[in-house]
Steps between C-alpha positions, in 0.01 A plus 500: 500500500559681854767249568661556109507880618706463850786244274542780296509777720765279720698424195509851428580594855748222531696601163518903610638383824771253349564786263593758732731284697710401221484874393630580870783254458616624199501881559733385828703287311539803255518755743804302667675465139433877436660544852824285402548640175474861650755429768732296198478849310615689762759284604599480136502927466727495833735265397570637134494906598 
């Protein structure tokens, strides 16, 4: 039973930690595509004013 309890609470502390690095990853990867598309959207307003 005691050893039932610690497999859980490690699966439960292993899938929280996998889960916030692919949450890190992805708010990068979108914070770089939000970055691109900004700059794109500026360089498109300069270019057609």
């Amino acid at each position: 039973m005691n050893l039932k309890i610690h497999i859980n609470f490690l699966e439960k502390y292993l899938a929280d930690f996998v889960n916030d690095i692919e949450y890190k990853t992805i708010t990068k990867k979108l914070k770089e595509y939000y970055l691109m598309a900004d700059v794109d959207d500026q360089i498109f307003h300069h270019f057609c004013s």
